[in-house]
Backbone as a printed PyTorch tensor [residue, N CA C, xyz], in Angstrom:
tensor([[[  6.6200,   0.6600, -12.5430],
         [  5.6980,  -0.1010, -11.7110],
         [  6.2100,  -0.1160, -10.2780]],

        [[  5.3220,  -0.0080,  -9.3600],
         [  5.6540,  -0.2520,  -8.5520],
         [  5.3070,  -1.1080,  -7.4410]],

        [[  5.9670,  -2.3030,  -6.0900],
         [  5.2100,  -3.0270,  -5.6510],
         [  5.5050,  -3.1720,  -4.0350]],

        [[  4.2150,  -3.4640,  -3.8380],
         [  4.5660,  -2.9610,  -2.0980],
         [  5.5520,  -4.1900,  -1.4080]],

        [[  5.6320,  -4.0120,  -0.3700],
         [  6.4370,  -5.0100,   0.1710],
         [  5.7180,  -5.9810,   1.4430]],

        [[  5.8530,  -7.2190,   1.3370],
         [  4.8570,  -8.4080,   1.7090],
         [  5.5120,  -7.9790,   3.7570]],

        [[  6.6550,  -7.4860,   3.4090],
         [  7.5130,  -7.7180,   4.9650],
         [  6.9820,  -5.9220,   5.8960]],

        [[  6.2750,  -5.4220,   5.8070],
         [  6.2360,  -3.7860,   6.1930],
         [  5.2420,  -4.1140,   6.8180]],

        [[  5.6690,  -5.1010,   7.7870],
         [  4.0800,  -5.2030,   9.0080],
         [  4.5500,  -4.7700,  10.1930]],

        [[  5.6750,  -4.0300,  10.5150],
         [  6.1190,  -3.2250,  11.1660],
         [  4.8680,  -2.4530,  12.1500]],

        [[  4.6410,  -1.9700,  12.7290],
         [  3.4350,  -0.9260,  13.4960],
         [  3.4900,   0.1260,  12.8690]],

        [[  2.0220,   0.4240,  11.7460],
         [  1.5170,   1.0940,  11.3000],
         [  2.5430,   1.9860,  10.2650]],

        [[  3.1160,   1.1290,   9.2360],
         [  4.0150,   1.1740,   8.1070],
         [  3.8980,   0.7740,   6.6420]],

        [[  4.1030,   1.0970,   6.2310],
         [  3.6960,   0.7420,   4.3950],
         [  5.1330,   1.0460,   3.7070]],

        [[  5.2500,   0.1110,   2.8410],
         [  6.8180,   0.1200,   2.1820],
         [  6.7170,  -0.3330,   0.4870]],

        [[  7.0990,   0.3870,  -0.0380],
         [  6.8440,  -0.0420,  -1.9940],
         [  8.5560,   0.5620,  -2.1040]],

        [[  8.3710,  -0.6300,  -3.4330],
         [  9.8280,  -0.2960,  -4.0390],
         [  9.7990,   0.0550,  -5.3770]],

        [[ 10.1910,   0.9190,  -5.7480],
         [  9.8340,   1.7570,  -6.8010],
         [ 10.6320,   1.4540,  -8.1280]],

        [[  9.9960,   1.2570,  -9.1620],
         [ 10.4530,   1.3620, -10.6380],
         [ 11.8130,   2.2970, -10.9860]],

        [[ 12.9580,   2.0800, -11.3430],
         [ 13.6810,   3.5130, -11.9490],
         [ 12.9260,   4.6560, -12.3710]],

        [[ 12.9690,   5.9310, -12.2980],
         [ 12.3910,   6.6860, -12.9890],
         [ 13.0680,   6.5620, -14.6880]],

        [[ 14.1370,   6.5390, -15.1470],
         [ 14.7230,   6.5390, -16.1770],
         [ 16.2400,   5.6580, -15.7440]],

        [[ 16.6720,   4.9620, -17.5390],
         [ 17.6690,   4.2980, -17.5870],
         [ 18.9600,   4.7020, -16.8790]],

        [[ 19.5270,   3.9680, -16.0340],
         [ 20.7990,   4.5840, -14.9660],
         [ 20.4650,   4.8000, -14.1680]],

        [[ 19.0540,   4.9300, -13.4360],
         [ 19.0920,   5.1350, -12.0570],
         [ 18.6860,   4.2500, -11.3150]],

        [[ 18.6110,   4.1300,  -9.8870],
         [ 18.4060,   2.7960,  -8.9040],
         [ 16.6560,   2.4960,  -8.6860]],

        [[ 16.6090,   1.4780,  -8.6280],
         [ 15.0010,   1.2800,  -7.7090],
         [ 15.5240,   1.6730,  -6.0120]],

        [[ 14.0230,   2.0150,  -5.6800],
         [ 13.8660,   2.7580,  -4.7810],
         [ 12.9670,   2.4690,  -3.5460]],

        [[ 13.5260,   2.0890,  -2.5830],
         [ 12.8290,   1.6280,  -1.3670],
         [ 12.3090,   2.5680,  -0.4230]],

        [[ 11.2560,   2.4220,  -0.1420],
         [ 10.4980,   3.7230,   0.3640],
         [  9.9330,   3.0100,   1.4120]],

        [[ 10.3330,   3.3120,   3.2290],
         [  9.1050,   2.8810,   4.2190],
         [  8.4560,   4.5650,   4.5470]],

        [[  6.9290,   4.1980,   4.7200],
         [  6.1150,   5.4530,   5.1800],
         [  5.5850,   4.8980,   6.2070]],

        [[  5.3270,   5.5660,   7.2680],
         [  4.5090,   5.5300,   8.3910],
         [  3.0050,   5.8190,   7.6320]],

        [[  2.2280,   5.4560,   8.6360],
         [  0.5740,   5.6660,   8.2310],
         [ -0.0160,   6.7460,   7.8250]],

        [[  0.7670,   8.0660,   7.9860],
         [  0.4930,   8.9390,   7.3340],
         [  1.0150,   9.6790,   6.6250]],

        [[  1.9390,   8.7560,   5.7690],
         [  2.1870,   9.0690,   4.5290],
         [  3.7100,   9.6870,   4.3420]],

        [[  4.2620,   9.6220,   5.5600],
         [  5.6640,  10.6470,   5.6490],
         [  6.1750,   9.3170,   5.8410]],

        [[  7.5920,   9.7030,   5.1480],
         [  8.4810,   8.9160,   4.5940],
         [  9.7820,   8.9330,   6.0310]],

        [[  9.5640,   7.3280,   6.3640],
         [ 10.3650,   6.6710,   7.3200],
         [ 11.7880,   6.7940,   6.8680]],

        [[ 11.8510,   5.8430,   5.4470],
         [ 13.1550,   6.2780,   5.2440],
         [ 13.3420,   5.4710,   3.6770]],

        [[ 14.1530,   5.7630,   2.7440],
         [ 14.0710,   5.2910,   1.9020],
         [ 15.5460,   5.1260,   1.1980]],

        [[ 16.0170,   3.9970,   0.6980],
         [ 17.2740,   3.5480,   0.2920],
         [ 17.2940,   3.3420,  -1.4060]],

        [[ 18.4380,   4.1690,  -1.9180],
         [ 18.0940,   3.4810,  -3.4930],
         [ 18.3390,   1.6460,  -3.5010]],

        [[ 18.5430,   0.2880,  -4.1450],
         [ 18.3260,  -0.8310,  -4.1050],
         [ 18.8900,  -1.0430,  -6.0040]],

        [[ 19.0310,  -2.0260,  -5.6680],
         [ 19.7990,  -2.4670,  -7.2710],
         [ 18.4700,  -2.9540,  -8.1820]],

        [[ 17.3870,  -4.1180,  -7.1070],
         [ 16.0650,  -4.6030,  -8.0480],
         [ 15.3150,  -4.7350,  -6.8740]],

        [[ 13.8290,  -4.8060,  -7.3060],
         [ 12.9190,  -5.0750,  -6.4790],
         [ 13.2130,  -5.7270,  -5.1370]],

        [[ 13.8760,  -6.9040,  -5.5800],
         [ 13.8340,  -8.1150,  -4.8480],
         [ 14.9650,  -7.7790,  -3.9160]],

        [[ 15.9490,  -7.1090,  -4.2870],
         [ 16.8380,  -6.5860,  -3.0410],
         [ 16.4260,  -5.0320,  -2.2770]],

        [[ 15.6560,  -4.7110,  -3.3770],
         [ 14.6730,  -3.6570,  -1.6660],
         [ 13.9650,  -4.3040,  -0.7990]],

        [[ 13.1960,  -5.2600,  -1.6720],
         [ 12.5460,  -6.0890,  -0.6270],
         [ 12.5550,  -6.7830,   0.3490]],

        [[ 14.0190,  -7.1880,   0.3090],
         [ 15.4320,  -7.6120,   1.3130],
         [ 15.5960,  -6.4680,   2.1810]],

        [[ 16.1330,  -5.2300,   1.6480],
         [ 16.0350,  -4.2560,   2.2500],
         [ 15.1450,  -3.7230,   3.5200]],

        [[ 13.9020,  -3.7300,   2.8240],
         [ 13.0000,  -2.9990,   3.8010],
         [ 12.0600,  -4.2380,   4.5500]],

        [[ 12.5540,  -5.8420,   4.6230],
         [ 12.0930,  -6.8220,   5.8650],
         [ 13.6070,  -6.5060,   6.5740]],

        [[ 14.5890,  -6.3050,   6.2940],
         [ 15.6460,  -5.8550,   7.3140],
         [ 15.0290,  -4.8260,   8.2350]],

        [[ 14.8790,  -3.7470,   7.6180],
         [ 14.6870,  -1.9410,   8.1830],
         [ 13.6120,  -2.4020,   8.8800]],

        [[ 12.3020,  -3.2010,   8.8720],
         [ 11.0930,  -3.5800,   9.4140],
         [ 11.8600,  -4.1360,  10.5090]],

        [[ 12.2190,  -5.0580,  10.2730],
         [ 12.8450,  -5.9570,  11.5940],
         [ 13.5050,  -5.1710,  12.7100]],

        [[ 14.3160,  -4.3680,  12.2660],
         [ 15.4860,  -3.2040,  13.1780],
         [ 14.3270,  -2.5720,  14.0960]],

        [[ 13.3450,  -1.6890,  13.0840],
         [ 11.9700,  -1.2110,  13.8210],
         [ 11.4420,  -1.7380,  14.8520]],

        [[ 10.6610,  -3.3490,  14.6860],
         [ 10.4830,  -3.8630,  15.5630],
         [ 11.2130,  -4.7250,  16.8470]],

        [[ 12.6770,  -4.6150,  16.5850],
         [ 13.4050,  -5.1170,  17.5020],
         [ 13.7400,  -3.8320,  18.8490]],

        [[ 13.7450,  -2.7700,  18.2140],
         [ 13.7550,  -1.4360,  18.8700],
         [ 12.6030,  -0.9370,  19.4090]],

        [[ 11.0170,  -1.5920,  19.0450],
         [ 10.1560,  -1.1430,  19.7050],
         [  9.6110,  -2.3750,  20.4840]],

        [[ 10.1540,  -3.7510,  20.1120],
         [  9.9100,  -4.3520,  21.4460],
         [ 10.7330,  -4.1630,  22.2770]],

        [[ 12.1580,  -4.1370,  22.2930],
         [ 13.0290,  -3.5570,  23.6620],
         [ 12.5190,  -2.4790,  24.3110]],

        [[ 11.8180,  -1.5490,  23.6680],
         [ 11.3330,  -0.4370,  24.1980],
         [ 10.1950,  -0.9160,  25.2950]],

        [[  9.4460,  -1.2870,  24.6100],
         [  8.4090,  -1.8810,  25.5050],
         [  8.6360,  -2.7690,  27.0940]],

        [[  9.5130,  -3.5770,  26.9070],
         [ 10.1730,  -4.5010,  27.8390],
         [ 11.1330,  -3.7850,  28.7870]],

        [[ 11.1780,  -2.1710,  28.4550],
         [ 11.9070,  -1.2450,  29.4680],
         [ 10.7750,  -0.6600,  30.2110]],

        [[  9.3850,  -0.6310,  30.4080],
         [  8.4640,  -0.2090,  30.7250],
         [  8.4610,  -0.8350,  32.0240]]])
């Protein structure tokens, strides 16, 4: 199963954390930009710590594209 993440309001981003594929391996944090290419993605121990994960990676995003902006 997999479930998106409530924190990926980032500018024009979508983020799901993914089910193990099979026993022994990690869940899987996935941010995509809007069209579908993969921002960046971290394996994660459970949902709930990708989900930790990727409102961090969101945050970094937007702290780097408002400084950006404020250099204009």
């Amino acid at each position: 199963m997999q479930r998106m993440a409530k924190s990926a309001k980032a500018a024009k981003t979508k983020a799901v954390v993914y089910d193990p594929p099979a026993r022994g391996f990690p869940h899987l944090a996935v941010l995509f930009w809007s069209d579908g290419s993969v921002l960046r993605a971290e394996p994660c121990a459970s949902v709930k710590h990708g989900e930790k994960m990727i409102t961090a990676i969101a945050k970094g995003f937007e702290q780097i594209a408002s400084a950006t902006r404020r250099k204009r």
